[in-house]
C-alpha positions in Angstrom: 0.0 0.0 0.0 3.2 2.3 0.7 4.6 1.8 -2.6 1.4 2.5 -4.8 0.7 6.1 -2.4 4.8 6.6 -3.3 4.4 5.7 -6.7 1.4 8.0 -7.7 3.0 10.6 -5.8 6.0 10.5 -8.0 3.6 10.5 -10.8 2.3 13.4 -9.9 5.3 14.8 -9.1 6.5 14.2 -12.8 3.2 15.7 -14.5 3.8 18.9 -12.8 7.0 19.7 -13.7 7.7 22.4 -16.3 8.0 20.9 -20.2 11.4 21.7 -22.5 10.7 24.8 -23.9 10.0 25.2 -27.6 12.4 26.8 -30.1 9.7 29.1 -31.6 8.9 30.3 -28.0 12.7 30.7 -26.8 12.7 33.1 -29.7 9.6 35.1 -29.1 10.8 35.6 -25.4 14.3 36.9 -26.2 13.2 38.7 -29.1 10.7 40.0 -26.4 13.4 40.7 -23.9 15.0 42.7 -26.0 12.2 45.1 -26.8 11.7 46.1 -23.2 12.4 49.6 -21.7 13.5 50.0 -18.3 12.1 53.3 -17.9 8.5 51.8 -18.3 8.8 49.1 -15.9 5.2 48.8 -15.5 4.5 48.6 -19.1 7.4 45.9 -19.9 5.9 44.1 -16.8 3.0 43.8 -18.1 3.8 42.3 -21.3 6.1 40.2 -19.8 2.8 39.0 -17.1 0.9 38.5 -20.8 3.7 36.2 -22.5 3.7 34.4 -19.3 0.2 32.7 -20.1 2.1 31.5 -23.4 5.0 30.2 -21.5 3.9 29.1 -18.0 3.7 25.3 -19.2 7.5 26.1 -19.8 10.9 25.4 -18.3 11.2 29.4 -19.5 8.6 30.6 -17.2 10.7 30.9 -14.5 12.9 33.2 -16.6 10.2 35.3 -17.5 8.9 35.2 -13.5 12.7 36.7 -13.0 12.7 39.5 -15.9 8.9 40.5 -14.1 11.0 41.0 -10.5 13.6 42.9 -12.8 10.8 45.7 -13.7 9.1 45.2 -10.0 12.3 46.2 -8.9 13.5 48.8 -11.3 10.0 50.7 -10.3 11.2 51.0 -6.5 10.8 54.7 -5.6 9.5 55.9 -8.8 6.0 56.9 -7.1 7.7 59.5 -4.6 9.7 60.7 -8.0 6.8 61.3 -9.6 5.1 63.0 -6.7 7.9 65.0 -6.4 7.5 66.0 -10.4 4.1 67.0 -9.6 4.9 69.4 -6.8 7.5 71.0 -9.0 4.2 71.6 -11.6 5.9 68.7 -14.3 2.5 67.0 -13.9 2.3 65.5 -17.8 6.2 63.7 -16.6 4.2 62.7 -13.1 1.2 61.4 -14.8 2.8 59.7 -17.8 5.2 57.6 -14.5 1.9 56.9 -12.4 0.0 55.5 -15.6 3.0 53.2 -16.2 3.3 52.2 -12.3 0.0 51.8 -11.9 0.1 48.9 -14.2 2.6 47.1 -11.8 1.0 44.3 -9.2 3.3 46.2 -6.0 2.4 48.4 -3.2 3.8 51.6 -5.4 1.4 50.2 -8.1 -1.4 50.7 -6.0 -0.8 53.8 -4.6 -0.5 55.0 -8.4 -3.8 53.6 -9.2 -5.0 55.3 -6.3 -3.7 58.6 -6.8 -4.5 58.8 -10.1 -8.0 58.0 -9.2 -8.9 61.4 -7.6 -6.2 62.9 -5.8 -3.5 63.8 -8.5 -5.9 65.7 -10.4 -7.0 67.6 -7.5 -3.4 68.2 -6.9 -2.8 69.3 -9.9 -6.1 72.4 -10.0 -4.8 73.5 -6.6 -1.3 73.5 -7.8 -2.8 76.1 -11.2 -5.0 78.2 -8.9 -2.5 79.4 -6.4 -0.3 80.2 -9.4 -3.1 82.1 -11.1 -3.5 79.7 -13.8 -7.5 80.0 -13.2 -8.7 78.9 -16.7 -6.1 75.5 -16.3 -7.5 74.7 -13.2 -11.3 75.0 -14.3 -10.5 72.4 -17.1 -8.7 70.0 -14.5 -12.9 70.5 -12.3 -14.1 70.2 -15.0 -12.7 67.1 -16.4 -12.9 65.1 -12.7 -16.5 66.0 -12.3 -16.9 63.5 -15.9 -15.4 61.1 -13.8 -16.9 58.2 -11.5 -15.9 60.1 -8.1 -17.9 60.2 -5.1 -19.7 62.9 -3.1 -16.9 64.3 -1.1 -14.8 64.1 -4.5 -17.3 65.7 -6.2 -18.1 68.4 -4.0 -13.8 69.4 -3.5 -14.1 69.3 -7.5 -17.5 71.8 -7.3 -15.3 73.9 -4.7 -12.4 74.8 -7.3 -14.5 75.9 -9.9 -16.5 78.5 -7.5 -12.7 79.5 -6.6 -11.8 79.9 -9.9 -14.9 81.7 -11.0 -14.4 84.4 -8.2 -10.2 84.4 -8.6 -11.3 84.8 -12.1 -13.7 87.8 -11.8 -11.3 89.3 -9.2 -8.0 89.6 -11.5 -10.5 90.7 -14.4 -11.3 93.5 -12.1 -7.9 94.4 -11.7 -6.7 94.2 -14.9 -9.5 96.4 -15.5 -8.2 98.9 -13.1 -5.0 98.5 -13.9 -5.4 99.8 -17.5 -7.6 102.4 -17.1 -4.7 103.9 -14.5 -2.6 103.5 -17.7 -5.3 105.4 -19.6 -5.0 108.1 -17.1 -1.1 108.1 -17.3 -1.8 108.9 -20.7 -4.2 111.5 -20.4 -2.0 112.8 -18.1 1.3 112.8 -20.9 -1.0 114.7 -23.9 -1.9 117.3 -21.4 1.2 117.4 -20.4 2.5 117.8 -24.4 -0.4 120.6 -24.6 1.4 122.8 -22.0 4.6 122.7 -23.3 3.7 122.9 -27.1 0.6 124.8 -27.2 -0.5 121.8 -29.3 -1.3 118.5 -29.4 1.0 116.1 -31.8 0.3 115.6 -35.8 0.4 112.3 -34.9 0.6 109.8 -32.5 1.2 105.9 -32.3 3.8 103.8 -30.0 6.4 104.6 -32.1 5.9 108.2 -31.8 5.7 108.6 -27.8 8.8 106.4 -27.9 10.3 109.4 -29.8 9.0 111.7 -27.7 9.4 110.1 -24.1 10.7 107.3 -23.5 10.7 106.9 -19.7 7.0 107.2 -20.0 6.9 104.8 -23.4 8.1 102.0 -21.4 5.5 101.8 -18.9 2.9 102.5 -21.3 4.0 99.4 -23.8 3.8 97.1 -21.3 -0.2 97.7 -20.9 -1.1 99.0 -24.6 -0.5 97.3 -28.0 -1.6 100.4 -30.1 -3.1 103.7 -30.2 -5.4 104.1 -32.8 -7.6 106.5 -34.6 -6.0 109.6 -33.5 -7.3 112.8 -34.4 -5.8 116.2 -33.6 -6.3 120.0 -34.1 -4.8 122.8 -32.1 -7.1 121.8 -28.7 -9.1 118.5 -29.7 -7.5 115.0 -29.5 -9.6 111.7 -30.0 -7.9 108.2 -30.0 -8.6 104.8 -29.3 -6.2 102.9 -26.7 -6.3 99.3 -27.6 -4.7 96.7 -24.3 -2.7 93.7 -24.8 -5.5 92.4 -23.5 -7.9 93.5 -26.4 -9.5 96.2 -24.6 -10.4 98.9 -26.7 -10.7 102.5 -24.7 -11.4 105.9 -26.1 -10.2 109.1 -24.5 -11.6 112.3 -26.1 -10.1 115.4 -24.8 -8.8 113.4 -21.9 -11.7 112.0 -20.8 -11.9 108.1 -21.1 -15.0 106.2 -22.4 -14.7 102.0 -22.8 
């Protein structure tokens, strides 16, 4: 009775172990090896993981079982790197390493996963908002709220928008301000011009008060991009003082109309 229990054992024993492996599969793996980059150790991981269902009944599993510790390995300390990225504002570098890390079956591959579900993202809107990047960070809301997030997410998600919707309004306001105090400037030059001369200029573009002053000139260019329409006679002035932002003011006799 011992020796037929011993003998099906070492039957057994026989069945299980892994089979020669075949030429054609050899090749595929080197020719696979060889095709693998070790800055995407999740990604050649994965393919390796893949090409093990093709070559698990194989002595060359256990070679590809080592080459998928190589990646797990190489990927050690990559998710604080890519953190780190994403603090210095290099999120598309951060993102592009937690995609690939997140395709790894390791404790760094779940964090990634994690991450990526929610909190990079929000990360990534604060990050824009403090640094005035208000429209950026509304697309970044935006594009969670699409997502399958839940209530809290949702509602942190909700929260950046209203920010950016008031941050938004705010520095409108004092860009606003902030040219017509350069439209004053300049009300504040032709009179000046009127004084002295008697008479406002023939002409007048950016050009011309870069002639005529240039102190003054290089305040003014950083706010306008053009003076147009300018009409003159011995006390009458009319132009148009176009922003870099677009804005289009009129000043007639020094008196400034949007």
């Amino acid at each position: 009775m011992a020796c037929a229990c011993f003998a099906a054992c070492l039957v057994c024993a026989c069945e299980s172990e892994l089979r020669p492996t075949p030429g054609p599969v050899a090749d595929r793996y080197h020719a696979l090896v060889d095709s693998l980059d070790d800055d995407q150790p999740g990604a050649s991981a994965a393919t390796l993981t893949e090409f093990l269902g093709e070559a698990g009944p194989y002595q060359i599993a256990d070679s590809v079982r080592i080459q998928i510790r190589h990646f797990e390995l190489l990927s050690y300390g990559l998710y604080h790197e890519a953190r780190a990225l994403a603090r210095d504002g290099d999120f598309d570098r951060a993102e592009e390493m937690l995609q690939d890390l997140a395709r790894l079956d390791t404790e760094d591959g779940k964090s990634a996963r994690e991450h990526l579900d929610f909190e990079f993202y929000m990360e990534k809107a604060r990050w824009l908002l403090v640094r005035q990047r208000v429209d950026e960070a509304a697309a970044v809301a935006r594009d969670l709220l699409e997502r399958d997030i839940n209530r809290f997410q949702r509602d942190q998600a909700e929260k950046i928008l209203d920010y950016t919707g008031n941050v938004g309004t705010a520095m409108a306001m004092a860009k606003d301000t902030e040219e017509r105090s350069a439209c004053k400037q300049l009300v504040v030059f032709m009179a000046t011009i009127y004084v002295n001369d008697g008479v406002y200029p023939g002409t007048f573009s950016l050009e011309d008060l870069q002639k005529m002053d240039p102190y003054n000139a290089q305040a003014m260019t950083r706010m306008f991009s053009s003076f147009e329409q300018y009409r003159a006679s011995q006390d009458h002035y009319s132009l148009v003082a176009v922003t870099k932002t677009g804005h289009r003011y009129k000043i007639v006799d020094g008196n400034i109309q949007n």
